[in-house]
Structure formats: structure tokens, C-alpha cells
C-alpha positions in Angstrom: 75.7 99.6 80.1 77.5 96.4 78.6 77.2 92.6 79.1 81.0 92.2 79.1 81.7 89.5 82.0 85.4 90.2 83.3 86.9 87.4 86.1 90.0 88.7 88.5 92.1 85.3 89.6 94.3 85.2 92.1 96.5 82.6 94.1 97.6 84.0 97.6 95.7 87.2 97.9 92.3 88.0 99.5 89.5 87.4 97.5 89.1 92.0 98.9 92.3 92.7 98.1 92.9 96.5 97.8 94.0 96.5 94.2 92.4 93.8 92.6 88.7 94.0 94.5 87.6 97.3 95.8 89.9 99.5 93.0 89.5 97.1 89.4 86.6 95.2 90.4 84.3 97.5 91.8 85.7 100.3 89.2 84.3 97.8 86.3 81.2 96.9 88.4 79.9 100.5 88.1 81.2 101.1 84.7 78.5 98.6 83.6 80.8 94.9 83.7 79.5 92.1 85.2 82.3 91.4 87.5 83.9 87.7 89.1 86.4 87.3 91.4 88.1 84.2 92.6 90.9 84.1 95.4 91.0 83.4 99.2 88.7 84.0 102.2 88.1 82.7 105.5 84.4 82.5 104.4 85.2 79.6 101.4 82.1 80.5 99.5 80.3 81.5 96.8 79.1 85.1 97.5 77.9 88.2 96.4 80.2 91.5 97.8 79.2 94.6 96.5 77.5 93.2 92.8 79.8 91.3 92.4 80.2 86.8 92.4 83.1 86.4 94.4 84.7 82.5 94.6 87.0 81.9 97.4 89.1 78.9 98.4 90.8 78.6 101.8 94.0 80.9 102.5 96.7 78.7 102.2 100.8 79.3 103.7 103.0 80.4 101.0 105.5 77.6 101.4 102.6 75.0 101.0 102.6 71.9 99.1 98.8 73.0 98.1 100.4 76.4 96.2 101.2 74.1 93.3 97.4 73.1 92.9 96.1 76.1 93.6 96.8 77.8 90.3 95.2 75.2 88.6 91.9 74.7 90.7 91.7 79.0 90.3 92.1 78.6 86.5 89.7 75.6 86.0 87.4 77.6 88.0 87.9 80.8 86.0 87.4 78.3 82.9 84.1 77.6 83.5 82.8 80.7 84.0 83.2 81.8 80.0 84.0 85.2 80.6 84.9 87.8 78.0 88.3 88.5 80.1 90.3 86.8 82.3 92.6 88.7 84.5 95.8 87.5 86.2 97.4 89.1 89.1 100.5 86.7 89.6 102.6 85.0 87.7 101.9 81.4 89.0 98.8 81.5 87.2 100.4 81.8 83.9 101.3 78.1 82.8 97.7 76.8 83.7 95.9 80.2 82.3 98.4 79.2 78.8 96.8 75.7 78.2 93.1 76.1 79.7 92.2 79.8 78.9 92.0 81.6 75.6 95.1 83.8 75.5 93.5 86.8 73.2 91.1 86.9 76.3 93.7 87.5 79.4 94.7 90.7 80.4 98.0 90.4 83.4 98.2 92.9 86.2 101.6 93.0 86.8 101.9 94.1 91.3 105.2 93.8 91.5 108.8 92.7 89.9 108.5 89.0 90.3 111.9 88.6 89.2 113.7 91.0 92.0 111.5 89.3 95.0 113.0 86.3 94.0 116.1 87.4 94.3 116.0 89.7 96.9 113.5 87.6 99.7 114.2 84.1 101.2 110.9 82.5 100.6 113.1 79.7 98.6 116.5 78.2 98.9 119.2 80.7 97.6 120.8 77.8 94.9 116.8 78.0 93.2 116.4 81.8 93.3 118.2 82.5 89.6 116.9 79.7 87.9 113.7 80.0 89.3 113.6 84.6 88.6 114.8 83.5 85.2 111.9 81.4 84.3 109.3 83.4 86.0 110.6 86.2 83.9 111.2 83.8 80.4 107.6 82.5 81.4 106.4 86.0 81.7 107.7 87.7 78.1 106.4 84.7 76.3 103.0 85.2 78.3 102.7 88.8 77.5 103.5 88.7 73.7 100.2 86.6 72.9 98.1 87.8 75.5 95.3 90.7 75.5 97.0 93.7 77.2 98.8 94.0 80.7 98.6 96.5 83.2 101.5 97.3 85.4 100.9 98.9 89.3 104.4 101.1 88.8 106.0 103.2 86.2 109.3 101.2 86.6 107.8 98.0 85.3 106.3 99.5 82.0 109.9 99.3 80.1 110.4 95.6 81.2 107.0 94.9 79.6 106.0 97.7 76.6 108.3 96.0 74.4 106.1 92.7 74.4 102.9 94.1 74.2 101.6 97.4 72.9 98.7 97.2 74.9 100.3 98.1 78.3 98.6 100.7 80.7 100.2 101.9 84.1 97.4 102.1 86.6 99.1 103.1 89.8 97.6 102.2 93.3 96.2 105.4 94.1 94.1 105.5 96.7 90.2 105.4 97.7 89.4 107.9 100.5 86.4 106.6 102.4 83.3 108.6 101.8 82.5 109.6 105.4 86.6 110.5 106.5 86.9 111.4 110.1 88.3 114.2 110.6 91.9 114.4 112.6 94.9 116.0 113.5 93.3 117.6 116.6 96.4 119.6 118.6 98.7 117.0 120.5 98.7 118.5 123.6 97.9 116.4 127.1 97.4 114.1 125.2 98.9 110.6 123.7 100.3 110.6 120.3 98.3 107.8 118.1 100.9 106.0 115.7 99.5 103.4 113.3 101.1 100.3 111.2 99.2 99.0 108.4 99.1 96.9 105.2 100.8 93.0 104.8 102.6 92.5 107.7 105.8 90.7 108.1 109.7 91.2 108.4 110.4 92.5 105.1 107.8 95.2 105.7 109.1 96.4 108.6 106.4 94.4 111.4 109.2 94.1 113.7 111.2 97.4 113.2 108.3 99.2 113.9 107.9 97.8 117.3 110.9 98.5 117.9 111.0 102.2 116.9 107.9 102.3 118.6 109.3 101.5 122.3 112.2 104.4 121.8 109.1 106.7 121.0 107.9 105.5 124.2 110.9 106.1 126.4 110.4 110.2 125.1 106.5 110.3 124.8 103.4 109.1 125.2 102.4 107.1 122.4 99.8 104.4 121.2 100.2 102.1 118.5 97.2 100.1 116.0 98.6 97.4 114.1 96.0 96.8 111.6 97.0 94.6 108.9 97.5 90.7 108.0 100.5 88.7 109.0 100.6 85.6 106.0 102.8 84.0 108.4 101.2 83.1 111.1 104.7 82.4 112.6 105.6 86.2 112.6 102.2 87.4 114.2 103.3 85.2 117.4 106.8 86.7 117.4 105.5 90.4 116.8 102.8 89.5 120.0 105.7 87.7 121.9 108.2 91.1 121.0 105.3 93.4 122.0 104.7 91.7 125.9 108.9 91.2 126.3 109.0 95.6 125.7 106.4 95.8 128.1 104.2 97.0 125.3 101.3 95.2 125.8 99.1 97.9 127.2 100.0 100.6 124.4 99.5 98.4 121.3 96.1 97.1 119.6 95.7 94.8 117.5 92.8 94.7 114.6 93.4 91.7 111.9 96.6 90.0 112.7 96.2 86.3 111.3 92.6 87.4 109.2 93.1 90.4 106.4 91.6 93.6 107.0 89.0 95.4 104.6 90.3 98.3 102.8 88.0 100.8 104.3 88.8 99.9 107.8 92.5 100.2 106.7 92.3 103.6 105.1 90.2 105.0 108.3 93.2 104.1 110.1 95.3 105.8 109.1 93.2 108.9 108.1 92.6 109.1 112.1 96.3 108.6 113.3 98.4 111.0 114.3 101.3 109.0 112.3 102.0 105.8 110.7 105.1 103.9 109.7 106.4 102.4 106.6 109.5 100.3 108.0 110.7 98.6 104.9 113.8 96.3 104.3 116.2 98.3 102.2 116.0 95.5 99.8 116.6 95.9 95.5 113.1 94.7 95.0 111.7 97.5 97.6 113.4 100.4 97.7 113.2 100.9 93.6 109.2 101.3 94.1 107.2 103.8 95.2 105.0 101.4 97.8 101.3 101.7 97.8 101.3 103.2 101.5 103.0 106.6 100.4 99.7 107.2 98.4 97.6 106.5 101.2 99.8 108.5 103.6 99.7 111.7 100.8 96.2 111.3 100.3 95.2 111.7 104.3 98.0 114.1 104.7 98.8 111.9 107.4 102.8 111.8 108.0 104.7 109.0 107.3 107.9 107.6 109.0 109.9 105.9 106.3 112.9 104.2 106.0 115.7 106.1 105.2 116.0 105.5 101.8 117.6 108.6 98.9 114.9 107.6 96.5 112.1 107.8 99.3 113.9 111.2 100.5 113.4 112.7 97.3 109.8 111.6 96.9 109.1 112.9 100.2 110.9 116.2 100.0 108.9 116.7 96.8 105.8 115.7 98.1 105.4 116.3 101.6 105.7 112.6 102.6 106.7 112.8 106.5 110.2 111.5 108.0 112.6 109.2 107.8 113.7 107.2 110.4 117.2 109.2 110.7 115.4 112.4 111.4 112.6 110.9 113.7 115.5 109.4 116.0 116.6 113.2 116.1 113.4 114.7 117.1 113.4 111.8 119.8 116.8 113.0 121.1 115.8 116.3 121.3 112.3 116.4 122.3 110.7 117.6 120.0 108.3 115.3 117.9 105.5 116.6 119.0 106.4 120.0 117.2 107.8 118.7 114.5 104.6 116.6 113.6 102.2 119.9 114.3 104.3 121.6 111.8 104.1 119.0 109.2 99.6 119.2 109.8 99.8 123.0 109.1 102.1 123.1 106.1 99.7 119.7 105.0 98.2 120.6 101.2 94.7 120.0 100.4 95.8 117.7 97.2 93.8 114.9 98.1 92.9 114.3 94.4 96.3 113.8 92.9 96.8 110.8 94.8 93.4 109.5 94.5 92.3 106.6 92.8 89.5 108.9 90.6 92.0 109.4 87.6 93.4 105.8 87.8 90.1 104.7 87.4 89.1 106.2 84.1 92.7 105.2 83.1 91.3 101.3 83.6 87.9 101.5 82.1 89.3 103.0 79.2 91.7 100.5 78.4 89.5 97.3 78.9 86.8 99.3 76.8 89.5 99.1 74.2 90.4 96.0 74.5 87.1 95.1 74.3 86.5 96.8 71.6 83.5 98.9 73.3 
């Protein structure tokens, strides 16, 4: 056991985000850290989740006024718990973190290529987009050089960053099979086939193309679909509920989250009891690059996966047993025979559970704060 007192902050996410509560957190909770995290919940309270002081502050719309503040009241609030670490998981909190927080004590967890969802999405005004990726990025190598170590959630962003900072580690998001997994892929016969859509939920991660694929299923089969997930705009959670009544979908679709996050235990059960699930994503640079954190939920469940059809994704899958794209369920539509084709993919489904598994990840993260710790 250790006394080492490690804080997460965040801006936008859920104080029980995936990655930064129940796979860092909770990893360095039982590997003897005490443990903080501050970021948002509909709660906005001081609690304890799991052994560990969580701080939240009210969710707030990503095109808010309040986002500018927020990084600072996260910061101060990280400043005045005197941790041993402080760890940043977006880029926003870098500026306040540089002139309130010791720099030899922040480690960043780099999610995603800031710099490409600039470009690529239209959260801002496309004449800001390059001057804004640009600094984030400037503000980001001048971060890392003085900084503790960094962690990066995908192999592609470890050559943007190792040359900056020696102490990098890639700690993918691997996923955490709940410990009581019911069991599935009982035989689809006279029967409806169960389709599921999880994860952030908006346009750019295919909310609405999955509707729609999900009425042509309908037309051919008989299908039900669980959308369980958060929508940060609450603007495209009534569009997806208006789209779903105008199909004359109400009846086959459920909702569980919608405008409040989901836990990721109740996420992961999801999907391990679906027949199917889809990963609809916007062929966009700052996408189709990655290897999103759904395909290791997918692989670990051996649930299938209908993808977007994508050559990187096709590769991935073809190695790895994946599921379908989009261009080949269509097909199986066509010709009747999804329920075949989806019966074959459950008996050729490899008990590999553990190479996708956050188990190995894990020791990967405890031994590199132990070492920068000096433990």
C-alpha cells in the first residue's frame, strides 16, 4: 500500500466516464492510491463512488459561454486538493493547469487527436478551425515537454507525442467485462433479432444512421433496437425520438440514458446480451484513422459489430473477427439471409476474451505512475 493521492480532472465528461473513472481510477484505487476525481454529474456533489472522492459540477452544453470557466473552477478545485498527481484528460485544462498546478506533478491522457476533431467536426465556425487546431496542438507540445509523463488511448498518437516526452505509455481502451456476464447468443429462431446502439451519441457517431439502417432491417426481419447511451446535445436526442415515431419505430426501439450518461456496466451488459450492435461512424479524418473503443467491447463479448464501411476497419475486422460492414449487411438484407449469416459468425466466435480485456492495460498504468512516482 502507498499514500500517493492522484486527482483525474475533466471538463465535459462524466465524472464515471469509462476511461477516466471505472478503468484509471478504480485501477489505482485497488493498486493502493488514494484516488479523486472531479468532472460532471447530474448529482453536483461531493461523494464517495467505489473508494473513491468524486467532485462534480453541473454538465454543461459544449457550445456554452460557462466552457471557458469551467477549466478554471476544475483546476482551482484540483489545486486545493495537494495531490501527488494531477491528471488531465483534455486539452482545455492545459492553460489553467500551466499557471495554478505544479507541472513536474501532471501526467495528460491524451483520448483523442484534438487537432483532427477540430478540423474534421463543426462544433466551431470553419474560418477559427486552423488557428484554433494550431494552437491546441502548439499549446499541447509546449505542455508535454515540462510535464510528468502522458499517456495516449491509441497507438497512432504515440509519434505525435514521444518526441516531447520520454515518459509516454499507450494504454488502450480495452475493455472491463462485468463479473456476472449473461450469457447470449441463444439460436434466432421464432424469434426477434435484438440490435443495440451504444456509447456518446450524436450525428458524427452514427445516432441517426443507425435508425435508419435499423428501419431497412425491419422491412426484412424482425428486429428490436436499445439505444443506450448519452446524447450531449440535447437537440439531437429530440431529433433521433422525432426520426424514430416518423419510421413508425416507436414500438421496436427503447430507450435507456438519452439526455443522462449511462454507467459502464449497464453499457457493457448491453451489448454482451444483444444479438448485434452498430458502430455507424462519419467517415471523417479524425475517425476513421482510430480504432474506436466500441471494437474492443464488441471483440471482447464476441458480439458482432456492424461497421461502417471503412478499408482500415475491414482490415481490422477480417483480422479479428469484428462483424460486418454496412455494404455487406445491406446484402444479407437483400437476400435474406441475416439471420444465417449472424449464426455463423456466433459459431466461428473465439474465446479470446482476454486480449481485448482491460487486465493487461491495467498493469501497463500502475506501472507507469509507480514510476513516475518513483514507487
Amino acid at each position: 500500500m502507498n499514500n500517493a493521492r492522484i486527482c483525474h480532472l475533466t471538463v465535459l465528461n462524466s465524472v464515471l466516464h469509462s476511461r477516466i473513472f471505472f478503468k484509471q481510477a478504480i485501477s489505482q484505487q485497488k493498486a493502493g492510491y488514494q484516488v479523486f476525481v472531479i468532472g460532471c454529474s447530474a448529482k453536483q456533489e461531493t461523494y464517495y463512488q467505489q473508494e473513491i472522492q468524486v467532485f462534480s459540477l453541473p454538465f454543461i452544453n459544449r457550445t456554452s459561454w460557462k466552457r471557458f470557466f469551467r477549466p478554471w473552477q476544475v483546476v482551482w478545485k484540483a489545486r486545493n486538493l495537494k495531490t501527488n498527481l494531477y491528471v488531465l484528460h483534455t486539452p482545455e485544462l492545459i492553460l489553467p493547469a500551466i499557471l495554478l498546478l505544479p507541472l513536474s506533478q501532471i501526467v495528460y491522457d491524451i483520448h483523442e487527436d484534438y487537432l483532427q476533431n477540430i478540423l474534421s467536426e463543426n462544433t466551431y465556425p470553419k474560418w477559427i478551425r486552423k488557428p484554433l487546431a494550431i494552437l491546441v496542438r502548439s499549446l499541447e507540445y509546449f505542455f508535454t515537454q515540462r510535464i510528468a509523463g502522458i499517456t495516449v488511448a491509441e497507438k497512432i498518437f504515440y509519434p505525435i507525442f514521444f518526441p516531447k516526452n520520454k515518459q509516454i505509455v499507450i494504454i488502450e481502451n480495452k475493455c472491463i467485462l462485468p463479473n456476472q456476464l449473461e450469457k447470449k447468443h441463444k439460436p434466432l429462431v421464432n424469434r426477434h433479432i435484438n440490435f443495440v446502439l451504444t456509447g456518446n451519441l450524436s450525428e458524427t457517431w452514427g445516432l441517426f444512421s443507425a435508425i435508419h439502417l435499423f428501419k431497412q432491417i425491419v422491412a426484412v426481419e424482425e428486429a428490436f433496437l436499445t439505444i443506450a447511451g448519452f446524447c450531449p446535445h440535447s437537440s439531437d436526442y429530440e431529433n433521433a425520438v422525432l426520426l424514430i415515431q416518423n419510421l413508425g419505430l416507436k414500438d421496436q426501439v427503447k430507450w435507456i440514458g438519452g439526455l443522462t450518461p449511462v454507467p459502464y456496466p449497464e453499457i457493457m451488459q448491453q451489448i454482451a446480451i444483444a444479438d448485434a450492435g452498430f458502430a455507424l461512424y462519419s467517415p471523417k479524418p479524425n475517425i476513421i484513422t482510430r480504432t474506436p473503443t466500441k471494437f474492443f467491447e464488441y471483440l471482447a463479448t464476441q458480439t458482432p459489430l456492424i461497421f461502417t464501411d471503412v478499408q482500415s476497419w475491414n482490415f481490422f475486422s477480417a483480422e479479428n473477427h469484428l462483424g460486418f460492414n454496412t455494404t455487406e449487411l445491406i446484402s444479407f438484407l437483400e437476400r435474406k439471409i441475416l439471420r444465417e449469416k449472424l449464426q455463423l459468425f456466433y459459431k466461428q466466435s473465439a474465446e479470446n476474451k482476454e486480449v481485448w480485456s482491460w487486465e493487461y492495460e491495467q498493469k501497463k498504468l500502475i506501472d507507469f505512475y509507480s514510476n513516475i512516482l518513483g514507487q
